[in-house]
C-alpha positions as CSV (number, residue, x, y, z in Angstrom):
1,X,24.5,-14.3,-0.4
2,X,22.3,-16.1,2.4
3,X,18.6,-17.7,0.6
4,X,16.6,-15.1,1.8
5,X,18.3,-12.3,0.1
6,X,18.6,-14.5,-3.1
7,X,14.8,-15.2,-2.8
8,X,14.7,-11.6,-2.1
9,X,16.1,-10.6,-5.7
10,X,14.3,-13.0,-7.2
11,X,10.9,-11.8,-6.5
12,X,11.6,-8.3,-7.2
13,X,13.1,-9.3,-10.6
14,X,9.8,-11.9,-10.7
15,X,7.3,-8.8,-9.5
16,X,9.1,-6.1,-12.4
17,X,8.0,-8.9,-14.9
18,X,4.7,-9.1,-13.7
19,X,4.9,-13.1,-12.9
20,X,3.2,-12.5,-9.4
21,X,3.0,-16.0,-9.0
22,X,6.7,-17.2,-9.2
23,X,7.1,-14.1,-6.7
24,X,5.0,-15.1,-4.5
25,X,6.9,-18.1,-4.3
26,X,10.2,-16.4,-3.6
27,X,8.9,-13.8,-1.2
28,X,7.5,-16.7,0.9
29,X,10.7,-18.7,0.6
30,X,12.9,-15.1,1.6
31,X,10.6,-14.9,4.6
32,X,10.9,-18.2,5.8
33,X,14.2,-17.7,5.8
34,X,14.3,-14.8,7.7
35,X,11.4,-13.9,9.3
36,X,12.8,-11.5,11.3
37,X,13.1,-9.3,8.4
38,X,10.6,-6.6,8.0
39,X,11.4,-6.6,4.3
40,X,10.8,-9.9,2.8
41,X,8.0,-9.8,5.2
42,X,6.4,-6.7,3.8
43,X,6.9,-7.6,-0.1
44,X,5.2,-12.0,1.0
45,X,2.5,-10.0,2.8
46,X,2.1,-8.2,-0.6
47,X,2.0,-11.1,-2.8
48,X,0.0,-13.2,-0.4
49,X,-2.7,-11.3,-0.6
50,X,-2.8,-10.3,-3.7
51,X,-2.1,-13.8,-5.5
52,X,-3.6,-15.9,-3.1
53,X,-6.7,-13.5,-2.3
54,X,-5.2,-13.8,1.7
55,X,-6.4,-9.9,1.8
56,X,-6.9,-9.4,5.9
57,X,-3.4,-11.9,6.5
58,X,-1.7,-9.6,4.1
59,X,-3.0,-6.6,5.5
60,X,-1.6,-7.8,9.0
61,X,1.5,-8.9,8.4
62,X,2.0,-6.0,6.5
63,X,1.1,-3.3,9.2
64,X,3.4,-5.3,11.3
65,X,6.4,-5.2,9.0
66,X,5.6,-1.2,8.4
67,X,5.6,-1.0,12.3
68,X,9.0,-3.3,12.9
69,X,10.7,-1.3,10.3
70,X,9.1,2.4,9.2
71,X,12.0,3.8,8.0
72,X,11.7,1.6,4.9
73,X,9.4,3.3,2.3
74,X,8.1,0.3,0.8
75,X,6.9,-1.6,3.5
76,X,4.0,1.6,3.6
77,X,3.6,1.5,0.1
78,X,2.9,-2.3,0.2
79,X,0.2,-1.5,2.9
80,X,-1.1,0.9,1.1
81,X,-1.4,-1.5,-2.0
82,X,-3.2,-4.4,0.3
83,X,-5.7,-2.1,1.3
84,X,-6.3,-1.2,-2.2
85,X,-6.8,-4.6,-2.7
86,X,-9.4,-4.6,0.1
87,X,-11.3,-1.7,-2.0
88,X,-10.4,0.7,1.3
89,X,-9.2,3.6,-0.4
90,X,-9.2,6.5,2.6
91,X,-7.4,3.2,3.9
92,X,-4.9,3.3,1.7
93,X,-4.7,7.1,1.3
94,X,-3.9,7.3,5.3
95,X,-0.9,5.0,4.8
96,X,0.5,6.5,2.2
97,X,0.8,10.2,4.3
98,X,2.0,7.8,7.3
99,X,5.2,6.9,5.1
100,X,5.2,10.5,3.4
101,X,5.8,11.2,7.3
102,X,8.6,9.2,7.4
103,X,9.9,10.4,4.1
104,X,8.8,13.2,2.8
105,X,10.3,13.0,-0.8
106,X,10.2,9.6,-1.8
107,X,8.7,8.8,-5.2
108,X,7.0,6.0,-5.3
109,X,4.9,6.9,-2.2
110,X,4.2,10.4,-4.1
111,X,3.0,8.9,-7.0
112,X,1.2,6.1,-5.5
113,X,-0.5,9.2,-3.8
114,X,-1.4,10.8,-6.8
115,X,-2.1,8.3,-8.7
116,X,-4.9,7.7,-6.1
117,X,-5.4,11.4,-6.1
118,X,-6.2,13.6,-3.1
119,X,-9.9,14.8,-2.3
120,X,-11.0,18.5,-1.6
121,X,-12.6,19.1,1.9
122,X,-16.6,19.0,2.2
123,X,-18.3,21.7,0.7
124,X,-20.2,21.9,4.6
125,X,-17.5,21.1,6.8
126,X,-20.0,20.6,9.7
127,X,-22.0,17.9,7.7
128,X,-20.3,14.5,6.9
129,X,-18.5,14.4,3.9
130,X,-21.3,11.6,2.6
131,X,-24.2,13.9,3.0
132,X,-26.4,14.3,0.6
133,X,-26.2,18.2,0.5
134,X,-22.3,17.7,0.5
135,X,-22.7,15.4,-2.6
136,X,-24.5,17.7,-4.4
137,X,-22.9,20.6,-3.6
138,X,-19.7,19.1,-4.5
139,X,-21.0,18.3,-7.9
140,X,-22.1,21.5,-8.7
141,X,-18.4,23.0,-7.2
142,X,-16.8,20.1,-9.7
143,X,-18.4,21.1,-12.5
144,X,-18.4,24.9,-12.1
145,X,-14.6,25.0,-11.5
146,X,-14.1,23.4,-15.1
């Protein structure tokens, strides 16, 4: 096993155990290794901006990995969770439906996805959706449908 898929195994076992630090450390060192690979590059980018607070690094280097390699599902779940870490929800949301694109069924996108849950249209679709008649009127359609 070459160090960047040992480092690899050991920051997912590190991240499962919620010791984001020591994977941080491993993610880096797996990258480093090979930084060619869109997958140790996805899960530093992550890490780095999560741990060290890195947020718009992270967020680059982990569009690039989800664009080197989309067929992998987690590099556009780890973009999504970067931008959550940027507070950009609609952000997050949009990169979630790219890599439900990409694979349709996958689990951990879907409920990532719900988890952030999906809005309803504007009540006035010709009005932006932060208007305030669309705020109101969205209210009122909220709580009448309960």
């Amino acid at each position: 096993m070459s160090v960047g898929a040992e480092n690899f195994a050991r920051g997912k076992r590190a991240m499962a155990d919620n010791k984001l630090l020591e994977a941080l450390a491993a993610f880096e060192t797996a990258h480093r290794a090979e930084p060619s690979n869109a997958e140790y590059q996805s899960y530093y980018a992550l890490m780095h901006a999560l741990e060290r607070g890195r947020t718009r690094e992270g967020l680059e280097l982990a569009r690039d990995a989800a664009r080197r390699a989309p067929e992998l599902p987690a590099s556009h779940l780890n973009v999504a969770k970067v931008l959550l870490a940027c507070r950009d929800k609609a952000g997050a949301v949009e990169a979630l439906k790219l890599g439900l694109s990409h694979h349709p069924t996958d689990a951990p996108l879907l409920a990532e996805l719900k988890k952030l849950g999906m809005r309803k249209p504007p009540v006035f679709t010709s009005l932006p959706r932060d208007h305030v008649l669309n705020k109101y009127a969205g209210k009122i359609a909220h709580w009448w449908r309960r």
